[in-house]
C-alpha positions in Angstrom: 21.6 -7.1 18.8 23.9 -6.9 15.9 23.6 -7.9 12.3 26.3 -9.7 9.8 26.2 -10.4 6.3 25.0 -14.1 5.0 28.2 -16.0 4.7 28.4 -19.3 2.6 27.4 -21.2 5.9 25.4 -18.9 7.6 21.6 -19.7 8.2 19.5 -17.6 5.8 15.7 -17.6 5.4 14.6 -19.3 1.6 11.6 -19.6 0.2 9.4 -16.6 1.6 5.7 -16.5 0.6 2.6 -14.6 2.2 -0.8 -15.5 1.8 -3.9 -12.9 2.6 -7.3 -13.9 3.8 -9.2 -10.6 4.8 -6.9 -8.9 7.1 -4.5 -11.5 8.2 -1.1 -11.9 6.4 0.6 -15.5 6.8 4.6 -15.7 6.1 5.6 -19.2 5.0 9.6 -19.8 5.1 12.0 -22.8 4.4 13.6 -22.7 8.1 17.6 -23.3 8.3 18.6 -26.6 9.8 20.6 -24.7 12.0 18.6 -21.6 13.5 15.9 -22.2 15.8 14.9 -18.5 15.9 14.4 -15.8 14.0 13.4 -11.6 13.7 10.4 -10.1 11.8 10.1 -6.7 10.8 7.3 -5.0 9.5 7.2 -1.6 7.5 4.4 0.6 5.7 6.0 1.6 2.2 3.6 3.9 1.0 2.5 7.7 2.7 -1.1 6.6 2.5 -0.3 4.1 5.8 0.5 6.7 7.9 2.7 5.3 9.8 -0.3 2.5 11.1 0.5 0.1 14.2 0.6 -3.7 14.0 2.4 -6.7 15.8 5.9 -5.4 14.3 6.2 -1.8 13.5 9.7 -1.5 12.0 12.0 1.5 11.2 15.2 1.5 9.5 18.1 1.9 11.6 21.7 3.6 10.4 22.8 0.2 9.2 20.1 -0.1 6.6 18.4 -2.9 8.6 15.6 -2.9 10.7 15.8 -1.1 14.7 15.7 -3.4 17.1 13.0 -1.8 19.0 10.8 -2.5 15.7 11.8 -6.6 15.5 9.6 -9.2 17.2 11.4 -13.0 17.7 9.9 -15.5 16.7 10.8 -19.3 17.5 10.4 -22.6 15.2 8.1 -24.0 18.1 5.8 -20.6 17.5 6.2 -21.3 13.7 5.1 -25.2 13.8 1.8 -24.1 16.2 0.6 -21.5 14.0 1.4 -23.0 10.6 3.5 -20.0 9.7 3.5 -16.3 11.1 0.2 -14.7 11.2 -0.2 -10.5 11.0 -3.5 -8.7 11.3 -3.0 -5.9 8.5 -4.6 -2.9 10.1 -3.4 0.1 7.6 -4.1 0.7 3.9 -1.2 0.9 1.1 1.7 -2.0 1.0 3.5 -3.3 3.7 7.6 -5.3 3.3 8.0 -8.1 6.2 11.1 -9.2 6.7 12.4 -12.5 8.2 16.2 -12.6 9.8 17.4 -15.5 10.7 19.5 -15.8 14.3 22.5 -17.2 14.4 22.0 -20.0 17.7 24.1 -19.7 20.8 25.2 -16.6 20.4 23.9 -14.9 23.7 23.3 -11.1 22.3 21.1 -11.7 19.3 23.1 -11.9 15.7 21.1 -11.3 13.0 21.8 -13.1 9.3 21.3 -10.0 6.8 20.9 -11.2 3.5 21.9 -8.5 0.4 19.8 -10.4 -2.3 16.8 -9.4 -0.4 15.2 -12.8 -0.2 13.6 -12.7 2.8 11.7 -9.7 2.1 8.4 -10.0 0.6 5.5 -7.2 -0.1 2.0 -7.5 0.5 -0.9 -5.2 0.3 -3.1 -4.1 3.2 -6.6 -2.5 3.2 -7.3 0.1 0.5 -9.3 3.5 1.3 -12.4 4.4 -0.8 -12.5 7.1 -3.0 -16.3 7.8 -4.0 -16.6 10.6 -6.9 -19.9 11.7 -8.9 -20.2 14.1 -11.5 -23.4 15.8 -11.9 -24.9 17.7 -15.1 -27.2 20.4 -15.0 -28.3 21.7 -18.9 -29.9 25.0 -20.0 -32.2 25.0 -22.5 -30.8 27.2 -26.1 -27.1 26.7 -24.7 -24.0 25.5 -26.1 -23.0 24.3 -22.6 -24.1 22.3 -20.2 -22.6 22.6 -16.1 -20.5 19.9 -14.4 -20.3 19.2 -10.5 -17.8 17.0 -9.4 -18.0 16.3 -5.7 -15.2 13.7 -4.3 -15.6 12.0 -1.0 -12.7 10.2 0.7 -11.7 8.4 3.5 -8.5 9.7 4.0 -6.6 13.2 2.6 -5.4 13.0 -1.0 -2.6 15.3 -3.0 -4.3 16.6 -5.7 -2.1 14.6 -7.7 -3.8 11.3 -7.1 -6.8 11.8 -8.9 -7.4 13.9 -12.2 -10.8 14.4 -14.6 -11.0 13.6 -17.9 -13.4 15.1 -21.0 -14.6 13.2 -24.1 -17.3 14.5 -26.5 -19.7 11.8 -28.0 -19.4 9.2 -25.2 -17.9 8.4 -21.5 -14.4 8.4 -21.2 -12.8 5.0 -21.0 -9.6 6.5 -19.1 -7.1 8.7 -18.6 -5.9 8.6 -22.2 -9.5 8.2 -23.6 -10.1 12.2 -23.7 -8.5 15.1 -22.6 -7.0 14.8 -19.2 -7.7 17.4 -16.5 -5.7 17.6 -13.2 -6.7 18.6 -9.9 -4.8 22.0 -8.4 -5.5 21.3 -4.8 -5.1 18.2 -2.6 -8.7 16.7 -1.1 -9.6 16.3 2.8 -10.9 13.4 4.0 -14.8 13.5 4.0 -16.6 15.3 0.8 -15.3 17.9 -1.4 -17.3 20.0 -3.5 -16.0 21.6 -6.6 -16.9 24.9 -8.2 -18.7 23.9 -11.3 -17.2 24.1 -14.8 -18.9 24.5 -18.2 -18.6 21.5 -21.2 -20.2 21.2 -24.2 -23.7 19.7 -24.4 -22.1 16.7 -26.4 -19.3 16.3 -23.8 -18.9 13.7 -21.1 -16.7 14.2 -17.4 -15.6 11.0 -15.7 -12.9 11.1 -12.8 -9.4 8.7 -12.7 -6.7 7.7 -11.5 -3.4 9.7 -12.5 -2.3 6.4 -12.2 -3.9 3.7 -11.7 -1.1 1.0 -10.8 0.3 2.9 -8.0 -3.0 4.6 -6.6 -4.9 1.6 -7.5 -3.3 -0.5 -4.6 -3.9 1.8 -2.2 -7.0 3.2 -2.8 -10.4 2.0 -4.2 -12.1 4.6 -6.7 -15.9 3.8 -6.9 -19.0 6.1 -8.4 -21.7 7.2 -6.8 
């Protein structure tokens, strides 16, 4: 198996789109007259997938494509059957499929690369929960009043996922809504604990995202 860049005549995949119900991804493509085969590649992009298994685990090879050991062919007869190319999404995070197109009756498989990266598309698998609570405990004739945060998640976080925040008068709206407190240590899967810290008695704790578009996708961040 080889690969070759998309020439002005070469078949090349147009058109790409996914579609997600539950945990099935569907790839939709604009077949080339000519090509009556082509390659997919799947590959996690973020940490947080941990390298999960599905129908086309992919790597990078030294030529910046995919290794062929990580490529599954797939025919137009397949493609007409199924209505497209069905995945079961079985990590968390974002995954890239991409779709090569085979050049026909060329014995050892040559695949169409294509440099503007249209037939690569992203889509979002499963995202892990993150359950938090923050627990007061007051004193009468004090100042202060004691915070407990306790964090429970599905699957180990760097402490730089997820950060506390501290508004006086009200609950804080987000990260920018109050002063922002990060984490120092990274979190285990299953509940965390954390030594309690002192606030004001007018003085509210809520826990956030660092940031929210990039964890957001992979994780879910719900109170108890």
């Amino acid at each position: 198996m080889k690969f070759i860049e998309a020439g002005p005549d070469s078949p090349v995949i147009r058109e790409l789109t996914r579609r997600v119900s539950g945990d099935v991804c569907t790839l939709q493509w604009h077949w080339p007259s000519n090509a009556d085969s082509v390659y997919i590649g799947r590959r996690a992009l973020d940490t947080a997938n941990g390298g999960a298994s599905g129908t086309a685990p992919a790597v990078f090879g030294p030529d910046g494509g995919f290794d062929a050991s990580g490529l599954k062919l797939y025919t137009r007869e397949e493609y007409k059957a199924a209505g497209g190319y069905r995945d079961r999404l079985d990590g968390i995070g974002r995954y890239a499929y991409t779709v090569y197109a085979a050049l026909p009756g060329s014995g050892e498989p040559v695949l169409v690369r294509q440099p503007d990266g249209s037939n690569s598309i992203e889509t979002p698998a499963g995202r892990a929960k993150i359950r938090y609570s923050v627990r007061e405990r007051k004193a009468l004739f004090r100042a202060y009043k004691s915070i407990r945060i306790e964090i429970s998640c599905e699957v180990p976080l760097t402490e730089d996922v997820l950060c506390y925040v501290k508004k006086s008068g009200g609950q804080p709206a987000g990260p920018q809504d109050g002063t922002i407190y990060p984490f120092t240590a990274p979190f285990p899967a299953g509940r965390t604990s954390l030594p309690e810290i002192e606030v004001g008695k007018n003085d509210y704790v809520r826990v956030f995202f660092t940031d929210g578009k990039r964890y957001g996708q992979l994780y879910e961040l719900l109170p108890e």
